[in-house]
C-alpha positions in Angstrom: 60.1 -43.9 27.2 56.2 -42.7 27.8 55.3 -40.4 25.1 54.9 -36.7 25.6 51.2 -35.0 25.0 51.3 -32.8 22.1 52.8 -29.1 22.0 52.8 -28.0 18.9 49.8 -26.1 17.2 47.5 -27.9 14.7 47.4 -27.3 10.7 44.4 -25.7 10.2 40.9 -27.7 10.6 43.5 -30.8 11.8 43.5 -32.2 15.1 46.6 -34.3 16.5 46.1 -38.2 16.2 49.4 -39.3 18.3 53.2 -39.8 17.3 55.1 -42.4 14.7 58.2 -43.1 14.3 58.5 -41.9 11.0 56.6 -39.2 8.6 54.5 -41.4 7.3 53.9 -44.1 9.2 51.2 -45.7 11.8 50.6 -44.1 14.9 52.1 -45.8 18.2 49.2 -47.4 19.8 50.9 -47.5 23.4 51.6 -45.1 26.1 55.5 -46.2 25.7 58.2 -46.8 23.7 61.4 -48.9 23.9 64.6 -46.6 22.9 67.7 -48.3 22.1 69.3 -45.2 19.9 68.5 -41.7 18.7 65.1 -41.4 18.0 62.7 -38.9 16.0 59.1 -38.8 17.5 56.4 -37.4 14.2 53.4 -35.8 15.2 50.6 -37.4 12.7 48.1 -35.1 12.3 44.1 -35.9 10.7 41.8 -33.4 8.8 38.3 -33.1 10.4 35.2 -33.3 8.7 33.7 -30.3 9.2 30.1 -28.6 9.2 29.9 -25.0 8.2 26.9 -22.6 8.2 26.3 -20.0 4.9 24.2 -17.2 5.7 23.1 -16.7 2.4 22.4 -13.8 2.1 22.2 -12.7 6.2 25.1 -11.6 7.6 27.3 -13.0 11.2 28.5 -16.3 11.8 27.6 -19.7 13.2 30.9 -21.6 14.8 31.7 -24.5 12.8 31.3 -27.8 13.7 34.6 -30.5 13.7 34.4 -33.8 13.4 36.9 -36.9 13.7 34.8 -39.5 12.1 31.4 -39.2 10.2 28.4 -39.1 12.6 24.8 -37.6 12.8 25.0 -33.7 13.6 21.9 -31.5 15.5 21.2 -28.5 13.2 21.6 -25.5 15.4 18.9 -22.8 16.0 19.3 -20.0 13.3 21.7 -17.2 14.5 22.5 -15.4 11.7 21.1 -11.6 11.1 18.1 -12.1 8.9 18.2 -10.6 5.5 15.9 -7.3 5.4 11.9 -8.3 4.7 12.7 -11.5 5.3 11.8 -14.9 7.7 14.2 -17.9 8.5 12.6 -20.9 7.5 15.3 -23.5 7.5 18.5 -25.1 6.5 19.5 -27.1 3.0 22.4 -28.4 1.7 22.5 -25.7 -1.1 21.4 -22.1 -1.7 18.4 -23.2 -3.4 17.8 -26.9 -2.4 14.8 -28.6 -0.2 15.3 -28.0 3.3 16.7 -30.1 5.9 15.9 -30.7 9.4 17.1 -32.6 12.5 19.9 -34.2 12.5 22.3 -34.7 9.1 24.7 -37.7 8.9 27.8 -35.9 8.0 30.7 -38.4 6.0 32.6 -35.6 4.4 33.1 -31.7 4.5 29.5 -30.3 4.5 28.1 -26.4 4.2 24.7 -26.0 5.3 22.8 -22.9 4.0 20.3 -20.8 6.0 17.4 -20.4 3.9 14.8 -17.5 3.7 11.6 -15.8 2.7 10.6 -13.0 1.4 7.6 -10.8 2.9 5.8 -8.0 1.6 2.6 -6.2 2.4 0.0 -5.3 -0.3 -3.0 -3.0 0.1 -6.0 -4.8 -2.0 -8.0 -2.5 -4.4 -11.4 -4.3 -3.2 -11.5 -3.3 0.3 -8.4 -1.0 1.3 -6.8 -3.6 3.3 -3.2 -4.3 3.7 -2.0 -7.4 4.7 1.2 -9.5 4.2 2.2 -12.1 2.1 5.6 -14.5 0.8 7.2 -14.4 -2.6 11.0 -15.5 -3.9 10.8 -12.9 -5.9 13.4 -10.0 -5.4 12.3 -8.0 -8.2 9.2 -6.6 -6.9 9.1 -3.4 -4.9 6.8 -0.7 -3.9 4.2 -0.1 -6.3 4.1 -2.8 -8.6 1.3 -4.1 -9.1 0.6 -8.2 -8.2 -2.2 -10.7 -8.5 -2.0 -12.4 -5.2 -3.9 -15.8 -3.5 -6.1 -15.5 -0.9 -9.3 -17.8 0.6 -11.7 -15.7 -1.5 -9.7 -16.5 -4.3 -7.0 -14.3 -6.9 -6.9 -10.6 -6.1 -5.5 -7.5 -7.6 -3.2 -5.6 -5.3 -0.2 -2.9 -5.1 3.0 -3.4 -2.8 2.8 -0.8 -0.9 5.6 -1.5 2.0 8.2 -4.1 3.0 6.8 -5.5 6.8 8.5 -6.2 9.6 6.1 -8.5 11.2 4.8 -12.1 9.7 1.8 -12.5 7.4 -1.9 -11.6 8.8 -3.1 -14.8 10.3 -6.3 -14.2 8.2 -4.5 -15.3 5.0 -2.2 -18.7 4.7 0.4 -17.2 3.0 1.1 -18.2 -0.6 3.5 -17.3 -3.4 2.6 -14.1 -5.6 1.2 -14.7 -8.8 2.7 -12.8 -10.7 4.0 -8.6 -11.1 1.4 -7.0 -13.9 2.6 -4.5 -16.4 2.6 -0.9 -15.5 1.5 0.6 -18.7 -1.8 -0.1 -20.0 -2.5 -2.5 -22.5 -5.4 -0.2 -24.1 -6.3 3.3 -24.1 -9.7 5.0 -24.2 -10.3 4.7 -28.1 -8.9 1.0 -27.7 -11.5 0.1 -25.6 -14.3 2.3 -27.3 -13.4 0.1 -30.4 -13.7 -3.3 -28.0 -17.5 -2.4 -27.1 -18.3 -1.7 -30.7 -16.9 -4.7 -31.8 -18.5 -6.9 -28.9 -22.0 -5.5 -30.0 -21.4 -5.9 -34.0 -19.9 -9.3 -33.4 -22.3 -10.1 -31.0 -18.7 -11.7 -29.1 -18.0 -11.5 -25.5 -16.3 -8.5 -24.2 -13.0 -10.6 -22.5 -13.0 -12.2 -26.2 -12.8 -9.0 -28.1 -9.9 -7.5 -25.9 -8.0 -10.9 -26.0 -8.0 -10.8 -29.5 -6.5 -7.1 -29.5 -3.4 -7.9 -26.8 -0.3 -7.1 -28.5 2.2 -9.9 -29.5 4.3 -10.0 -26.5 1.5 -9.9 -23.6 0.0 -13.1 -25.0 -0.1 -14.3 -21.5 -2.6 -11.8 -20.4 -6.3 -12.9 -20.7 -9.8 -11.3 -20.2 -11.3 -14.3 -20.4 -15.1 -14.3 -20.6 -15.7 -10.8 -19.1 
């Protein structure tokens, strides 16, 4: 008897591996069979390994890939819908992990996560220039405040927009520094008192005012102004 190819429709991420004789049993290695009574042919069915592709935060889909056996995979080119003020800059094997490139040898059922950057464009206080730089962080919006990096060294800017274009090639880009407080730390008469001290004291002016930084800004410094 030659054995029929298969009809029915696979389980879910299973693909058919042949017939047996029985539910559980091996699967008939030949073309043919020998039938000498009533006979009960069992479709054996196998799970794939699969690859499947998080956006993370974009939005679509990427197909996912099935394998029979474990084997190398090609990472595919990014088509998912980029997050808003943000770049594609790779895949990982978790939201937040080190990223991955090439080819990944797959043994088990594997999600691969489309990683991403944040931009945002500053306008510096110095010169009246805006220009674009990278941060992870999602807290900061139009008009904070930052202390960014840049080849002439740490600036003082405001966010003024979200980009839609990549950094200015004039600066590498480079994390913010950090978001600075929105109030003031002194007032007028605070820093009246600061000048009088400096000359009475005969202390440096950054000294004076770290010395009068409340409790919980202690990582603020004026350093040797």
């Amino acid at each position: 008897y030659i054995l029929p190819d298969n009809g029915f429709t696979a389980p879910n991420d299973s693909y058919f591996a042949g017939w047996s004789l029985s539910k559980t049993g091996s699967v008939i290695s030949t073309d043919s069979i020998t039938i000498s009574g009533d006979t009960t042919l069992y479709a054996v069915w196998k799970k794939y390994i699969t690859v499947k592709f998080d956006p993370n935060g974009g939005r679509g889909s990427i197909p996912t890939i099935y394998l029979k056996e474990s084997g190398m995979v090609t990472l595919p080119e990014n088509r998912f819908v980029t997050p808003a003020d943000s770049y594609f800059v790779g895949w990982s094997l978790s939201p937040t992990g080190e990223l991955i490139t090439g080819t990944i040898n797959v043994t088990k059922n594997t999600t691969v996560y489309a990683i991403w950057k944040r931009y945002i464009s500053v306008k510096f206080e110095t010169t009246n220039k805006t220009y674009t730089f990278q941060t992870d962080d999602t807290s900061i919006k139009n008009g904070d405040y930052v202390v960014v990096e840049t080849q002439r060294g740490l600036e003082y800017a405001e966010v003024v927009a979200d980009p839609f274009d990549k950094p200015n090639v004039e600066f590498e880009i480079k994390p913010i520094i950090r978001v600075l407080d929105k109030e003031a730390l002194f007032d007028d008469n605070d820093y009246k008192l600061a000048l009088w001290m400096e000359k009475f004291y005969f202390s440096h002016r950054g000294e004076v005012l770290d010395t009068m930084i409340p409790g919980g800004k202690r990582d603020v410094s004026f350093g040797a102004l």
